[in-house]
PDB file as gemmi writes it, atoms N, CA and C in Angstrom:
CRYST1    1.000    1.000    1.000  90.00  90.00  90.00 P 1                      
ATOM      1  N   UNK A   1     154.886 206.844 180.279  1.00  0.00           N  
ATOM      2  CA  UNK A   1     154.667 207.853 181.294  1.00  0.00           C  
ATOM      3  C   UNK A   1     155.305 209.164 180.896  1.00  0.00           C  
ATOM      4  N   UNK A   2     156.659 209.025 180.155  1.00  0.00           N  
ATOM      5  CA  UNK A   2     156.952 209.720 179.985  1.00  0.00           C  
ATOM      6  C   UNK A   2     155.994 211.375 179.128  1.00  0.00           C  
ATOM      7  N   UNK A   3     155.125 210.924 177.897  1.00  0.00           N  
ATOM      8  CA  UNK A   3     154.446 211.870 177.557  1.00  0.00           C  
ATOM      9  C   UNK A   3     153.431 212.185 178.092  1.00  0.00           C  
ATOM     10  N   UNK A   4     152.705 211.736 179.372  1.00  0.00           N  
ATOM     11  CA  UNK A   4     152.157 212.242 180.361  1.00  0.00           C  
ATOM     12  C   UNK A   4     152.719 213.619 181.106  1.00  0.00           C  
ATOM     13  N   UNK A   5     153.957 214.118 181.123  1.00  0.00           N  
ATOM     14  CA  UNK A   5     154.747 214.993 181.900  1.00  0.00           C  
ATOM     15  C   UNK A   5     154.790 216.372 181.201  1.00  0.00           C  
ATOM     16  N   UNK A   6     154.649 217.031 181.914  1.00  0.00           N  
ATOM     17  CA  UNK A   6     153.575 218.868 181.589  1.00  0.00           C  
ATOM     18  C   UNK A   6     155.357 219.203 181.658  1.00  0.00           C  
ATOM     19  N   UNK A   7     155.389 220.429 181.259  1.00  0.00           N  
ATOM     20  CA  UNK A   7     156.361 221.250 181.026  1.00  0.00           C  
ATOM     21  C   UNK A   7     156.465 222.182 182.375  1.00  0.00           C  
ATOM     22  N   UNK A   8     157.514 222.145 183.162  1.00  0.00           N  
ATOM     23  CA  UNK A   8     157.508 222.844 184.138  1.00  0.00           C  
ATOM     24  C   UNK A   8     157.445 224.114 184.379  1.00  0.00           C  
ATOM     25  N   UNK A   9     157.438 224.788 183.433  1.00  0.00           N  
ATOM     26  CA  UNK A   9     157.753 226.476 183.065  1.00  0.00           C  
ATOM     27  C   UNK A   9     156.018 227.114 183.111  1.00  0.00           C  
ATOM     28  N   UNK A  10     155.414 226.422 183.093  1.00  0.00           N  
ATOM     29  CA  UNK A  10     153.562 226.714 182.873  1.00  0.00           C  
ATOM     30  C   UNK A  10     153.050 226.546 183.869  1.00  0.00           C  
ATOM     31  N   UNK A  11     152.246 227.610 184.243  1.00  0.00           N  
ATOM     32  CA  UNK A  11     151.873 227.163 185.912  1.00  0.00           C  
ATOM     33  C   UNK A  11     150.560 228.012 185.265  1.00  0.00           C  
ATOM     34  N   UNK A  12     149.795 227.757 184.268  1.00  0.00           N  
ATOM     35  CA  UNK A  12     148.845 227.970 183.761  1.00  0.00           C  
ATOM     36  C   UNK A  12     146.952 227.169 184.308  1.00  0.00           C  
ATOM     37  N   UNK A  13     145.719 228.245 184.056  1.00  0.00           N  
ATOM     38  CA  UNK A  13     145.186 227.376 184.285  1.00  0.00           C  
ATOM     39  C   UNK A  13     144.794 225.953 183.431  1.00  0.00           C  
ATOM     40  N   UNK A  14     145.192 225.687 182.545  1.00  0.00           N  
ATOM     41  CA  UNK A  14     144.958 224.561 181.511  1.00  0.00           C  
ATOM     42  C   UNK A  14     146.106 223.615 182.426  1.00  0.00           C  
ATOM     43  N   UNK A  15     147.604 223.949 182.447  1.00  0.00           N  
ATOM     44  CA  UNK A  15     148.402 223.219 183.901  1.00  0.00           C  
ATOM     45  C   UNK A  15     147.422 222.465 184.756  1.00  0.00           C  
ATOM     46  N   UNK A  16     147.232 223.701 185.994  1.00  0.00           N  
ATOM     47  CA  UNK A  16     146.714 223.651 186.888  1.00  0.00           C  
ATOM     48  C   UNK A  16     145.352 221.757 187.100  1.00  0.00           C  
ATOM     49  N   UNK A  17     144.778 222.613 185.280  1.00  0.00           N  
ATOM     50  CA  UNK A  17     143.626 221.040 185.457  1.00  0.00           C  
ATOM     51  C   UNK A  17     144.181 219.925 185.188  1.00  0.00           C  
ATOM     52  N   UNK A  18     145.482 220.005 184.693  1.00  0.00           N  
ATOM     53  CA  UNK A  18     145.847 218.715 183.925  1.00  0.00           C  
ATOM     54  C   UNK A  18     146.205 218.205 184.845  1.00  0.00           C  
ATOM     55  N   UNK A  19     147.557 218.920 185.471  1.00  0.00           N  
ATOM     56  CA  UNK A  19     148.154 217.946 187.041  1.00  0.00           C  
ATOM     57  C   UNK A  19     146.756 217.466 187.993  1.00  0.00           C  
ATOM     58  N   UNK A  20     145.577 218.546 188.213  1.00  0.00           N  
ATOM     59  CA  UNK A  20     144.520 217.463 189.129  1.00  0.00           C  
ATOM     60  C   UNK A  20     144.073 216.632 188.114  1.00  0.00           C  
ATOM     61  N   UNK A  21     143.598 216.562 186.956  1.00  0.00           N  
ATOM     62  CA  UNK A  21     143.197 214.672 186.231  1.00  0.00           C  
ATOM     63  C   UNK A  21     144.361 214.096 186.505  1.00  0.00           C  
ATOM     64  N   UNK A  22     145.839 214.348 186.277  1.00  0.00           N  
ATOM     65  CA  UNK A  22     146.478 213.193 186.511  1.00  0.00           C  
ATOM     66  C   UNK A  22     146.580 212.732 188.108  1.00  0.00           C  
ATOM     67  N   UNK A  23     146.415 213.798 188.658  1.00  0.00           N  
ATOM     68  CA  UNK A  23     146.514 212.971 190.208  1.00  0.00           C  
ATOM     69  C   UNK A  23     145.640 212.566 190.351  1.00  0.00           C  
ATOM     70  N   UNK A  24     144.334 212.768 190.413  1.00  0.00           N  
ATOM     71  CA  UNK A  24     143.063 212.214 190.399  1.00  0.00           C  
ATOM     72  C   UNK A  24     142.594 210.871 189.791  1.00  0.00           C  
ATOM     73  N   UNK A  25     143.391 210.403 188.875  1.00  0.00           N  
ATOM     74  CA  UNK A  25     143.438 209.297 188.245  1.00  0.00           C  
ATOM     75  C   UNK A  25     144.260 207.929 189.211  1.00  0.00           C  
ATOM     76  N   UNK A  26     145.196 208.498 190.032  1.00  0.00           N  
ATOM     77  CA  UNK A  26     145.962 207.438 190.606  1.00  0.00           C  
ATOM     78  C   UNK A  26     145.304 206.672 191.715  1.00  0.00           C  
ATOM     79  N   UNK A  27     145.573 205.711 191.508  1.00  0.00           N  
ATOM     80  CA  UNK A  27     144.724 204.353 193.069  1.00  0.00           C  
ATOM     81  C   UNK A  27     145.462 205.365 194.352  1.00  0.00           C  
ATOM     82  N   UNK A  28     144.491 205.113 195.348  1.00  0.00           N  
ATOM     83  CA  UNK A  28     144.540 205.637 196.973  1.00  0.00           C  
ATOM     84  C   UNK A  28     144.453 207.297 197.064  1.00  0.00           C  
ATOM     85  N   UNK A  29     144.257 208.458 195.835  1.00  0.00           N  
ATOM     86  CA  UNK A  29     144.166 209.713 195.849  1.00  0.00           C  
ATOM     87  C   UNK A  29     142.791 210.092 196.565  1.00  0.00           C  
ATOM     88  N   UNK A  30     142.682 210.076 198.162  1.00  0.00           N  
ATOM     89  CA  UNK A  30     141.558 210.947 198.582  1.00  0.00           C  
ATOM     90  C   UNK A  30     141.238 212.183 198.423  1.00  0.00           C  
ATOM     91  N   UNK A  31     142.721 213.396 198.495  1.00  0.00           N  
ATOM     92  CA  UNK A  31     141.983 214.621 198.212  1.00  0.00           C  
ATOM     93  C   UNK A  31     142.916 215.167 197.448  1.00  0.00           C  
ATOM     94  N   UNK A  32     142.886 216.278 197.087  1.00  0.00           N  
ATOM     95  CA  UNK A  32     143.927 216.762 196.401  1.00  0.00           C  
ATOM     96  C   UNK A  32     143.882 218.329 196.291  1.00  0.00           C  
ATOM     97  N   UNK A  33     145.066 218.848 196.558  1.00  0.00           N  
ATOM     98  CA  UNK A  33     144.855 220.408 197.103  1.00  0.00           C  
ATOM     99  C   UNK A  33     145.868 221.496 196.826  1.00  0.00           C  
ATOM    100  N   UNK A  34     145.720 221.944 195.615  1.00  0.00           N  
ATOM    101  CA  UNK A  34     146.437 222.653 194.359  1.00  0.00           C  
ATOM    102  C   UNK A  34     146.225 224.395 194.934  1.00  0.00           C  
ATOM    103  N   UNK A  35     147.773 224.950 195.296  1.00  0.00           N  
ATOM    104  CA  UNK A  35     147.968 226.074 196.352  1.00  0.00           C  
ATOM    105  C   UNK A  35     148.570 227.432 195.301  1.00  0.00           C  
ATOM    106  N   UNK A  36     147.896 228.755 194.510  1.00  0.00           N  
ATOM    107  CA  UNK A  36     149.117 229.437 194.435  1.00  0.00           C  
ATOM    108  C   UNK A  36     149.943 229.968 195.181  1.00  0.00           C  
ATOM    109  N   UNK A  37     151.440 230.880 194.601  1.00  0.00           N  
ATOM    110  CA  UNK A  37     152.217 231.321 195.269  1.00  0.00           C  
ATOM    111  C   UNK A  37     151.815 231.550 196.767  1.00  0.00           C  
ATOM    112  N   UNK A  38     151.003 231.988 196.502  1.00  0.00           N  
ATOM    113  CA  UNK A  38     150.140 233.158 198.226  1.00  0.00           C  
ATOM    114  C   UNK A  38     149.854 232.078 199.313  1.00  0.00           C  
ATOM    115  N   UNK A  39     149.588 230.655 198.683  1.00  0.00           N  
ATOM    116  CA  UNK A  39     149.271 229.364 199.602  1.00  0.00           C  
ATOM    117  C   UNK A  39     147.593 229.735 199.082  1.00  0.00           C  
ATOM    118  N   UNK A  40     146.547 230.380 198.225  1.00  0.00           N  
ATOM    119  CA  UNK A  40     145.682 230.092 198.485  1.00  0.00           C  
ATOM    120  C   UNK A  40     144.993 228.888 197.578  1.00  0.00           C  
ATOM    121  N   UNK A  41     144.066 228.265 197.928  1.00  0.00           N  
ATOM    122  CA  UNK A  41     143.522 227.506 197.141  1.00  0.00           C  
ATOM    123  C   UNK A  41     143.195 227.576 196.021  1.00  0.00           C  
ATOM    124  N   UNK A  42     143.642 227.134 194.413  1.00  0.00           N  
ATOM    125  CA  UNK A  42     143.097 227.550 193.013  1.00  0.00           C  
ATOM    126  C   UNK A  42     141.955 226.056 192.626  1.00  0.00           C  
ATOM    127  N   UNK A  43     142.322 224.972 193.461  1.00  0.00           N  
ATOM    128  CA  UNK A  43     141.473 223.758 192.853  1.00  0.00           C  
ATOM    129  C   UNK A  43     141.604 222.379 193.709  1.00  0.00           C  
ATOM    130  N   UNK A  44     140.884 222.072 194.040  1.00  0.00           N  
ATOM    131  CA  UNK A  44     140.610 221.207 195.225  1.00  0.00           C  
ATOM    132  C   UNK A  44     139.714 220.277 195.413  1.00  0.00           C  
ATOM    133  N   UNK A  45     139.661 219.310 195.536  1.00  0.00           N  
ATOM    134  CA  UNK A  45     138.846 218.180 195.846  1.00  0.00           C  
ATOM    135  C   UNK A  45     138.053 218.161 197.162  1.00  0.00           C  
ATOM    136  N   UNK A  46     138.384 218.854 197.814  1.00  0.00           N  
ATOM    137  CA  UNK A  46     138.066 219.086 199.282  1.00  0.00           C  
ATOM    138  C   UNK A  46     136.665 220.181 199.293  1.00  0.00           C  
ATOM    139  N   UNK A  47     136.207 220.535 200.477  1.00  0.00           N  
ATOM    140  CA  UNK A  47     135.037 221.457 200.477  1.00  0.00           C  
ATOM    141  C   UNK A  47     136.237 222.911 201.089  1.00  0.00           C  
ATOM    142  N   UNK A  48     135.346 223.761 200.474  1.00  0.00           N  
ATOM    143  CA  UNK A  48     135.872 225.141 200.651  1.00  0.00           C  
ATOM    144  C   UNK A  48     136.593 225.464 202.019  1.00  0.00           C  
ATOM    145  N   UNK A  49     135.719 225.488 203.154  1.00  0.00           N  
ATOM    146  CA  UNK A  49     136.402 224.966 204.513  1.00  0.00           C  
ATOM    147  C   UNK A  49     137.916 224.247 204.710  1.00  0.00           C  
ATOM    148  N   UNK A  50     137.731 223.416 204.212  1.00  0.00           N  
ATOM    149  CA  UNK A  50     138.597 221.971 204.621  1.00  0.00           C  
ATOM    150  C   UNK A  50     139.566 222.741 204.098  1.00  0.00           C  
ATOM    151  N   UNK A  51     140.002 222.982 202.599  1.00  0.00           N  
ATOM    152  CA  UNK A  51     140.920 223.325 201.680  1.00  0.00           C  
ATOM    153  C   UNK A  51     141.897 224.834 202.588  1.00  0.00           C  
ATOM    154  N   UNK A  52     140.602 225.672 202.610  1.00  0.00           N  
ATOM    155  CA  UNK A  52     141.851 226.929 203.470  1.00  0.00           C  
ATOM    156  C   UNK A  52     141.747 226.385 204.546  1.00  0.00           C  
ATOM    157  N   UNK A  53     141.559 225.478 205.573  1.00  0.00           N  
ATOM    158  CA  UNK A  53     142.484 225.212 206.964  1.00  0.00           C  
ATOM    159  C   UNK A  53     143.624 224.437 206.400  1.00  0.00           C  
ATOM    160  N   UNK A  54     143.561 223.078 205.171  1.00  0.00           N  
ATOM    161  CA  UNK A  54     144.615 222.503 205.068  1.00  0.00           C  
ATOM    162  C   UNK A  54     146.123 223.395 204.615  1.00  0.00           C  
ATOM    163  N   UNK A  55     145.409 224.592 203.770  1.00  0.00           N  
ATOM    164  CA  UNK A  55     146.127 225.672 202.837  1.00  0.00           C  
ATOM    165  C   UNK A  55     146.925 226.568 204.118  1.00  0.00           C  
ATOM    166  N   UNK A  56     146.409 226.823 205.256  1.00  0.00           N  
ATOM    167  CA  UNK A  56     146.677 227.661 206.399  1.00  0.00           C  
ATOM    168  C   UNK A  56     147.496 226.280 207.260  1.00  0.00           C  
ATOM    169  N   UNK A  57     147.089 225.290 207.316  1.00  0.00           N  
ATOM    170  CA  UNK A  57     148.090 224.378 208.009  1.00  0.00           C  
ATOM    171  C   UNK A  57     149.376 224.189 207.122  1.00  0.00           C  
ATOM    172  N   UNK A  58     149.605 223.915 206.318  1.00  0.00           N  
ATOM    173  CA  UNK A  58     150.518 223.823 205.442  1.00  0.00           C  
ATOM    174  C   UNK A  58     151.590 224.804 205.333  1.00  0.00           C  
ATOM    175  N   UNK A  59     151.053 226.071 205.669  1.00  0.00           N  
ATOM    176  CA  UNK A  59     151.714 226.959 205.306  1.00  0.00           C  
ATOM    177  C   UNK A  59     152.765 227.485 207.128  1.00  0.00           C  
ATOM    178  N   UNK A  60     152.289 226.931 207.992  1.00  0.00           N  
ATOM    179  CA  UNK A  60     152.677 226.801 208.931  1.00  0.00           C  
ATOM    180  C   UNK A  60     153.778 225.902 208.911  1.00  0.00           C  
ATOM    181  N   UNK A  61     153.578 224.508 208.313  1.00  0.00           N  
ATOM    182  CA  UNK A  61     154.782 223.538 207.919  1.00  0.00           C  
ATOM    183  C   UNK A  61     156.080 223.838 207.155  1.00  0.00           C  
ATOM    184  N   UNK A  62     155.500 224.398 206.345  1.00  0.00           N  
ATOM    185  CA  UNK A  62     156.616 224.922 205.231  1.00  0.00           C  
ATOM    186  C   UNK A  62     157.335 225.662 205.993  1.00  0.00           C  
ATOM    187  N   UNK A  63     157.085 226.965 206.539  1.00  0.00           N  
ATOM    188  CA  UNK A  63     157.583 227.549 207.180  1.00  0.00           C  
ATOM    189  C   UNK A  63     158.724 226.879 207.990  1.00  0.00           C  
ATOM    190  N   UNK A  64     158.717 225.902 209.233  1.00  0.00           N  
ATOM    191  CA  UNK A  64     159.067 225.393 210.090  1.00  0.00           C  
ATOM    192  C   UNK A  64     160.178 224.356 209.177  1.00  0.00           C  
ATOM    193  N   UNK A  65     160.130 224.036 208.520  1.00  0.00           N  
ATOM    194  CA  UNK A  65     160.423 222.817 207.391  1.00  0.00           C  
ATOM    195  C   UNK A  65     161.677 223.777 206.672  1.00  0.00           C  
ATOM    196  N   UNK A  66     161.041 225.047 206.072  1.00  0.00           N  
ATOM    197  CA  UNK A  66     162.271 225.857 205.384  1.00  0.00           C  
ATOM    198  C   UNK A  66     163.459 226.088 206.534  1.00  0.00           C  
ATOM    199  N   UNK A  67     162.684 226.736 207.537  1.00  0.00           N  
ATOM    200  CA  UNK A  67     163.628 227.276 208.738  1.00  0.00           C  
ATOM    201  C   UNK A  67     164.771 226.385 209.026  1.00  0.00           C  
ATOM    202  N   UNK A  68     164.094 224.931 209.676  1.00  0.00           N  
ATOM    203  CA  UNK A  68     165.198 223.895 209.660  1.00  0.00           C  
ATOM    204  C   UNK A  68     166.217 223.243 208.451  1.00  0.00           C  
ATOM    205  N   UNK A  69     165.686 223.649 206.868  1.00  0.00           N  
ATOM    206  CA  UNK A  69     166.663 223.045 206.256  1.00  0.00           C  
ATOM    207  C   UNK A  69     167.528 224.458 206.008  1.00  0.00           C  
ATOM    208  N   UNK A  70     166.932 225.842 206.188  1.00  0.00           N  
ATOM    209  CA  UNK A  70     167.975 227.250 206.380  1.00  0.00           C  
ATOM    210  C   UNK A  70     169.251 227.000 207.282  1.00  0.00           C  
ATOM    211  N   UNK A  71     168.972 225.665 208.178  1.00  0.00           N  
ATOM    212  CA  UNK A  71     170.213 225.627 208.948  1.00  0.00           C  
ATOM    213  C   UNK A  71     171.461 225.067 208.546  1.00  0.00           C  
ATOM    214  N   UNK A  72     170.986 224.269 207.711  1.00  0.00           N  
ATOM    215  CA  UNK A  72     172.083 223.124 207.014  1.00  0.00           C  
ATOM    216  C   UNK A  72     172.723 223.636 206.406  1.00  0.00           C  
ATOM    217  N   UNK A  73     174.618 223.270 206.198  1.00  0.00           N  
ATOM    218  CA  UNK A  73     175.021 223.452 205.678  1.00  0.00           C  
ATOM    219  C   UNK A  73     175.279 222.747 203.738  1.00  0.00           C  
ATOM    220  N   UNK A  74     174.840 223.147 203.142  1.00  0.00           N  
ATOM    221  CA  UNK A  74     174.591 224.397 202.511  1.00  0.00           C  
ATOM    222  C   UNK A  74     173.318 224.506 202.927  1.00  0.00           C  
ATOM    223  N   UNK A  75     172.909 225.823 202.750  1.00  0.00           N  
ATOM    224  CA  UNK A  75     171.416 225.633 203.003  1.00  0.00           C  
ATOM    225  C   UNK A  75     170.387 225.091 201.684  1.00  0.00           C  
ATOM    226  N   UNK A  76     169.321 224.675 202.616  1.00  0.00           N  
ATOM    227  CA  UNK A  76     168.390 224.011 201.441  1.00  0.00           C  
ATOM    228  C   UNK A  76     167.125 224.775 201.460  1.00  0.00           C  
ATOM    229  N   UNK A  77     166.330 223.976 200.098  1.00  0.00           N  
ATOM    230  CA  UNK A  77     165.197 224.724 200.106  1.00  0.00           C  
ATOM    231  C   UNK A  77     164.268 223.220 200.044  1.00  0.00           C  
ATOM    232  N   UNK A  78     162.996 223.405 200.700  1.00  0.00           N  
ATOM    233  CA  UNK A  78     161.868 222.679 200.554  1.00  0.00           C  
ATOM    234  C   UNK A  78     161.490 222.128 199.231  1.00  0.00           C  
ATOM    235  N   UNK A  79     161.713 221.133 198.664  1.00  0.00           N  
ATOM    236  CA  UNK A  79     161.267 220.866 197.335  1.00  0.00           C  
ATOM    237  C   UNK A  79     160.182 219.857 197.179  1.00  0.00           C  
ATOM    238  N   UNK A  80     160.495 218.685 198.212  1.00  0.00           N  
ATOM    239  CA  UNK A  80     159.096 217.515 198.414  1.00  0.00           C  
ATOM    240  C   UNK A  80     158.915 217.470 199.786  1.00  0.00           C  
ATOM    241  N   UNK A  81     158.341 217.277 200.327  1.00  0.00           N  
ATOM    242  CA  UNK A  81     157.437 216.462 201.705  1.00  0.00           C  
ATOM    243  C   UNK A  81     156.744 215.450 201.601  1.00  0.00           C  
ATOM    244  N   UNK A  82     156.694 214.575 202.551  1.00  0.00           N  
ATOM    245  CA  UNK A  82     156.108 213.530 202.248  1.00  0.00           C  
ATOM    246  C   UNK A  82     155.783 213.203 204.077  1.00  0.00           C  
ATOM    247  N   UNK A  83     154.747 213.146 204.487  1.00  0.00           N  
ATOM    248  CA  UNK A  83     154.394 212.607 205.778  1.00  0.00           C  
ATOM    249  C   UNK A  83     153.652 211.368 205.742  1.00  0.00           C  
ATOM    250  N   UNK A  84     153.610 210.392 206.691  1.00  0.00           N  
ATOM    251  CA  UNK A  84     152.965 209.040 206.532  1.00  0.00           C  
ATOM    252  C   UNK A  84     152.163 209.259 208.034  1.00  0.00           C  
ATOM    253  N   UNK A  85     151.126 208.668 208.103  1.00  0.00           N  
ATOM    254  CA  UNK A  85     150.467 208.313 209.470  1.00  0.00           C  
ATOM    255  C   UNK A  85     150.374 206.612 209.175  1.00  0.00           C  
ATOM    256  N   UNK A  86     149.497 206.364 210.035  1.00  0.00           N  
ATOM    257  CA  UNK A  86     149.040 205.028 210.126  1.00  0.00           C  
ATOM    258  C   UNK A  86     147.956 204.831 209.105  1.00  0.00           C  
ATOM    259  N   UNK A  87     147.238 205.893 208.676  1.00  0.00           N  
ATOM    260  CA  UNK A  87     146.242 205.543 207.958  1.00  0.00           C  
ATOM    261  C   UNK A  87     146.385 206.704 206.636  1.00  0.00           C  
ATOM    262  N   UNK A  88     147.436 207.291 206.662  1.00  0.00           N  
ATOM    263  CA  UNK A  88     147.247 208.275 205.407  1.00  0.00           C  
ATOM    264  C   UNK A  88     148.710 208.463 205.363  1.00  0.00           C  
ATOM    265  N   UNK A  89     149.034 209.130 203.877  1.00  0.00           N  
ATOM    266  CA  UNK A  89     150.260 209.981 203.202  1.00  0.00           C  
ATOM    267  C   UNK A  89     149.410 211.246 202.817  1.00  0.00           C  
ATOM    268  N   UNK A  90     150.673 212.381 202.946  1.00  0.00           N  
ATOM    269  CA  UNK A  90     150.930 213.317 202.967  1.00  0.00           C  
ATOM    270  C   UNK A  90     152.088 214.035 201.682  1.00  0.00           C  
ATOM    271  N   UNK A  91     151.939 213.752 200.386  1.00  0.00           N  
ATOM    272  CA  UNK A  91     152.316 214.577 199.661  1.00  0.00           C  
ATOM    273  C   UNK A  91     152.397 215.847 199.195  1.00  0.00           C  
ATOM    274  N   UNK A  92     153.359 217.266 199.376  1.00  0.00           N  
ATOM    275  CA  UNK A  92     153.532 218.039 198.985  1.00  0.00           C  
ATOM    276  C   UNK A  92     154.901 218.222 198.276  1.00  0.00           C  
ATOM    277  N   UNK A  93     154.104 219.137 197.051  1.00  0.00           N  
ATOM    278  CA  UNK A  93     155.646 219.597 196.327  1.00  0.00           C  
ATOM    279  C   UNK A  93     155.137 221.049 195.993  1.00  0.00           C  
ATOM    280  N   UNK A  94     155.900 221.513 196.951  1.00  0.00           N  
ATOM    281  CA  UNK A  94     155.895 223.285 196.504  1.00  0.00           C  
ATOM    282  C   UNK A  94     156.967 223.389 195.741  1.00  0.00           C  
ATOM    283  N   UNK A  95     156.638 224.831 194.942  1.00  0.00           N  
ATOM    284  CA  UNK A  95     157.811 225.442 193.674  1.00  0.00           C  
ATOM    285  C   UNK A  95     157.455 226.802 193.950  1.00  0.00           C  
ATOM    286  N   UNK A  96     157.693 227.667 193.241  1.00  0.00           N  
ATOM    287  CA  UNK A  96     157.471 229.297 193.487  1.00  0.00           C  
ATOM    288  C   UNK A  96     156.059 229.772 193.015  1.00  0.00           C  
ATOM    289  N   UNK A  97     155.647 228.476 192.232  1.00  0.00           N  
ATOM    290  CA  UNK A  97     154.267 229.475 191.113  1.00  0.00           C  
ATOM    291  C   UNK A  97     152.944 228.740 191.759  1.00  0.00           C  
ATOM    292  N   UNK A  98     152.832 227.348 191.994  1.00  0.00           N  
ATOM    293  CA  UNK A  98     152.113 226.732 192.863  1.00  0.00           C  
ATOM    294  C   UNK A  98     152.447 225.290 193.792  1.00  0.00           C  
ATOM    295  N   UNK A  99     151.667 224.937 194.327  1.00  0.00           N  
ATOM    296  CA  UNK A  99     152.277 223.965 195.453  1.00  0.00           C  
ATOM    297  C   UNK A  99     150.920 223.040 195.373  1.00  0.00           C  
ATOM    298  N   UNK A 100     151.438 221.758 195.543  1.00  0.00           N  
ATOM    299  CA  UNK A 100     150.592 220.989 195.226  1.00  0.00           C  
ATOM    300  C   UNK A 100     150.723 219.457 196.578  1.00  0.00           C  
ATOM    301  N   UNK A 101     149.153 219.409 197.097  1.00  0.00           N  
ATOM    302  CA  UNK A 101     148.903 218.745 198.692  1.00  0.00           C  
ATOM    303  C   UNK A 101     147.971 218.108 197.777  1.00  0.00           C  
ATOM    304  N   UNK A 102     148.499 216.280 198.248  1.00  0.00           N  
ATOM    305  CA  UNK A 102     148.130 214.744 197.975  1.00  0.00           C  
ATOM    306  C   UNK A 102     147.593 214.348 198.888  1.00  0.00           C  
ATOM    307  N   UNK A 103     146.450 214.059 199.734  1.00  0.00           N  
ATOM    308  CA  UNK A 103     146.275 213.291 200.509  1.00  0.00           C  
ATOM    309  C   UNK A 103     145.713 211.929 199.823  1.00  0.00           C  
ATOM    310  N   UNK A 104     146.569 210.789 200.395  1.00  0.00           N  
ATOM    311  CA  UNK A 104     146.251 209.135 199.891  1.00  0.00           C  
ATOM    312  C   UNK A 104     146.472 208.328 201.045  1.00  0.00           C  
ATOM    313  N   UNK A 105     145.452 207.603 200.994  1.00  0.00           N  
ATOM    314  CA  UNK A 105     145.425 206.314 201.900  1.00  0.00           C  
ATOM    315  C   UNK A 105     146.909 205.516 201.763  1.00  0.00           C  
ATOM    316  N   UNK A 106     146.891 205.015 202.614  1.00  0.00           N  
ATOM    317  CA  UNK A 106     147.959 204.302 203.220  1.00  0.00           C  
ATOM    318  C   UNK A 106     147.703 202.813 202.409  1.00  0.00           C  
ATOM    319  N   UNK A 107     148.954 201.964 201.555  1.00  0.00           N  
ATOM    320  CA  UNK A 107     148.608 201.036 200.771  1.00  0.00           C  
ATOM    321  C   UNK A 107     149.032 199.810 201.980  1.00  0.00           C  
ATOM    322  N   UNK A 108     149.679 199.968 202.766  1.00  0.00           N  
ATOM    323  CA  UNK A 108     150.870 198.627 203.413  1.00  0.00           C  
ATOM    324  C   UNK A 108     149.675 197.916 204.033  1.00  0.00           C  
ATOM    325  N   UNK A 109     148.993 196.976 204.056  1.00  0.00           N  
ATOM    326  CA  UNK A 109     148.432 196.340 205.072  1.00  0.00           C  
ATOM    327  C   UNK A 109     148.675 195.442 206.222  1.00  0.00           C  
ATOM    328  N   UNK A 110     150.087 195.695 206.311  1.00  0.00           N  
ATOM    329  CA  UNK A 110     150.543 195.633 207.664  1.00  0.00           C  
ATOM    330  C   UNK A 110     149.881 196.375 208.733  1.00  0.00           C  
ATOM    331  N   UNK A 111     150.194 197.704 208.368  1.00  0.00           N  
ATOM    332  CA  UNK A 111     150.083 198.644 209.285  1.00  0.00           C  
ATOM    333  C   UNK A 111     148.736 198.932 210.004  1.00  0.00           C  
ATOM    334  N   UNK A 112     148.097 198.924 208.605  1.00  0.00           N  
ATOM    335  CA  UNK A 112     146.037 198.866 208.292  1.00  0.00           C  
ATOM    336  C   UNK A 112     145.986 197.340 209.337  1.00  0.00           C  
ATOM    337  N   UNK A 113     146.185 196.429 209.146  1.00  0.00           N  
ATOM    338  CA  UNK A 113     145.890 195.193 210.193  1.00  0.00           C  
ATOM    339  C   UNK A 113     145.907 195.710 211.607  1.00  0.00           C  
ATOM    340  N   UNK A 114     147.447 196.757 212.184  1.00  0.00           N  
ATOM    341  CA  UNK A 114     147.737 196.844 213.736  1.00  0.00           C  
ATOM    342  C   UNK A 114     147.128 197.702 214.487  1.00  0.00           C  
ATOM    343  N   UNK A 115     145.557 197.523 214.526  1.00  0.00           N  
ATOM    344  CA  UNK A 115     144.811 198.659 214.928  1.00  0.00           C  
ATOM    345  C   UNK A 115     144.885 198.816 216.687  1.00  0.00           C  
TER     346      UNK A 115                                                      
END                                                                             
């Protein structure tokens, strides 16, 4: 796995495609939604629509998400997110150059059984 792993300093578009094949490759990846700095959409699995409301919801989170870890002592900064529902995860990892939104099905079939 290890030589699978991009160099963090490149937020290039040749980057940009490599991180979506590798996410795109993993079991339960429904969408996948690759944000620059600005939050706008550069590459997406999603339809044009879908992508700037998720890109405009997101950016509402972060917000709210920075604010509350601005409180902590020391203060923090947003580095992963991770939300779960009953039927989906919620991966984001923003950085300064782009930000990158996972949506994947939910693996536990516990949960999938307690409808």
């Amino acid at each position: 796995m290890a030589s699978e792993q991009i160099p963090q300093e490149k937020r290039t578009k040749t980057y940009v495609e490599e991180v979506f094949r590798q996410i795109e490759a993993k079991p339960g990846v429904e969408d996948i939604l690759i944000m620059n700095h600005s939050g706008v959409p550069v590459k997406t699995s999603m339809d044009r629509q879908e992508g700037l409301q998720y890109a405009c919801l997101y950016d509402n989170l972060r917000e709210k998400c920075q604010a509350f870890l601005a409180k902590m002592e020391p203060p923090q900064t947003l580095t992963f997110l991770r939300v779960r529902t009953k039927y989906h995860e919620v991966l984001i990892t923003p950085d300064k150059k782009i930000t990158v939104l996972v949506v994947q099905s939910v693996k536990d079939t516990y949960i999938n059984m307690k409808k």
